[in-house]
Structures are given as structure tokens and as C-alpha cells.
C-alpha positions as a Python dict, from the first residue, in 0.01 Angstrom:
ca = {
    (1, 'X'): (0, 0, 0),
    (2, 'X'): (367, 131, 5),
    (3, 'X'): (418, 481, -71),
    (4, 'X'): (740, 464, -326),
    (5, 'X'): (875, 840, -330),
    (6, 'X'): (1071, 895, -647),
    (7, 'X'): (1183, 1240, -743),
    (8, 'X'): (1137, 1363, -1061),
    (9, 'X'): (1066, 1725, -1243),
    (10, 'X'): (1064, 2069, -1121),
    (11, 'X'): (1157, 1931, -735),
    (12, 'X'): (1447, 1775, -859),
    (13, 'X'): (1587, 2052, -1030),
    (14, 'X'): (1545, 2284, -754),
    (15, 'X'): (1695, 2070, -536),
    (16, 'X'): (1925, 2030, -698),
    (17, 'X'): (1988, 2419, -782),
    (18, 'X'): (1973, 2549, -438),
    (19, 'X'): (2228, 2288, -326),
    (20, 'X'): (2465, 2432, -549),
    (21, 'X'): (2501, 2156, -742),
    (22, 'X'): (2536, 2109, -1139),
    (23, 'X'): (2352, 1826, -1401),
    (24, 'X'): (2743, 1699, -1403),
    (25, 'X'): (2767, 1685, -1017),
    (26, 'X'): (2410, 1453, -955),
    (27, 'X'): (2505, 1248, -1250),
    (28, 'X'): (2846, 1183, -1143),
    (29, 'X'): (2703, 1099, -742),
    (30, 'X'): (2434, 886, -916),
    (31, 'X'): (2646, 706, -1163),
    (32, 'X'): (2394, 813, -1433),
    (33, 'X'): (2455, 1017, -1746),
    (34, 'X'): (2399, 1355, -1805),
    (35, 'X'): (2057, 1324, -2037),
    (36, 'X'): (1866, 1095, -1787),
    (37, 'X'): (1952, 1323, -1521),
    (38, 'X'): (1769, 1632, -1730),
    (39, 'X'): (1534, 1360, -1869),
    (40, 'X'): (1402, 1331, -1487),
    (41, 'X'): (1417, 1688, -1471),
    (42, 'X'): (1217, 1740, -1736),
    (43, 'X'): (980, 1491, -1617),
    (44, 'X'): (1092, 1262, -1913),
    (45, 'X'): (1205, 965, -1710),
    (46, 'X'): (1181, 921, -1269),
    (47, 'X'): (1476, 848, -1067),
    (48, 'X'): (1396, 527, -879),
    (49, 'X'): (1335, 484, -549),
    (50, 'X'): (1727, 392, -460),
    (51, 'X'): (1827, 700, -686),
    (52, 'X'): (1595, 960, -492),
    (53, 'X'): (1702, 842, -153),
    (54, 'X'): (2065, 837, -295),
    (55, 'X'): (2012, 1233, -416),
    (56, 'X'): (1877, 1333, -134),
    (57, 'X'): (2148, 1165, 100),
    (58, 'X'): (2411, 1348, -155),
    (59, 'X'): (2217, 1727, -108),
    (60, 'X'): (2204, 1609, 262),
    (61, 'X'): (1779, 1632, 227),
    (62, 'X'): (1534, 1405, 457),
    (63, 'X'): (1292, 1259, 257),
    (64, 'X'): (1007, 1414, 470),
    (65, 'X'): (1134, 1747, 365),
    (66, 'X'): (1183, 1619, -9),
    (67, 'X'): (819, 1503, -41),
    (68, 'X'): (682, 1808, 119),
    (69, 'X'): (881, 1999, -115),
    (70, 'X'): (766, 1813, -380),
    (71, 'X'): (419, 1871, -306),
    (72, 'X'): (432, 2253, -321),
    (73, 'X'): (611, 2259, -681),
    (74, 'X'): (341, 2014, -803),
    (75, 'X'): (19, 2197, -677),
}
């Protein structure tokens, strides 16, 4: 079984916030509007899999670090 990590809800907006960067600035890097960027954020929709590893290349993240992130908002 492959493990697909895809980012999504309170991780992604963390991320996101303690990178210093706005809704404006992922969805611009992305090439995704505004309201599916908060739509992942608020667990809504997921970034794919392409999408995550593009984030996390743009907030210069691993995704080791990402999913163990991850793991700690979600528990």
C-alpha cells in the first residue's frame, strides 16, 4: 500500500502561518484560488498529493517533518 500524504486542515494553516505566508501567497504558488485554499484549511476539500509536496517545497518543509507535524495537530 502507498502512503499518499496530502495536507489538509489545521497543519496546513499553521504551516502556512508560521512561514509567514498569507491565503493570497499559497494560492498564488499553487495556482489555486483563494476559497479552495481555506476550503483545505478548513478541512473542506485536501490538497493533492502534487499540491502538498508543491506547498511544502514553497515553505521550504520536508515532508517527514510535514507528516510529523501533521500528526501532533490531529491527535
Amino acid at each position: 500500500m502507498i502512503d499518499v500524504f496530502k495536507l489538509h486542515g489545521k497543519a496546513l494553516t499553521i504551516l502556512r502561518i508560521v512561514n509567514g505566508k498569507s491565503v493570497t501567497d499559497i494560492a498564488k504558488a499553487l495556482g489555486v484560488s483563494i476559497s479552495f485554499v481555506t476550503a483545505c484549511e478548513k478541512n473542506r476539500k485536501k490538497l493533492s498529493e502534487a499540491r502538498t509536496k508543491q506547498f511544502l517545497e514553497y515553505i521550504e518543509t520536508n515532508e517527514i517533518d510535514a507528516k510529523a507535524f501533521a500528526q501532533l495537530i490531529e491527535n
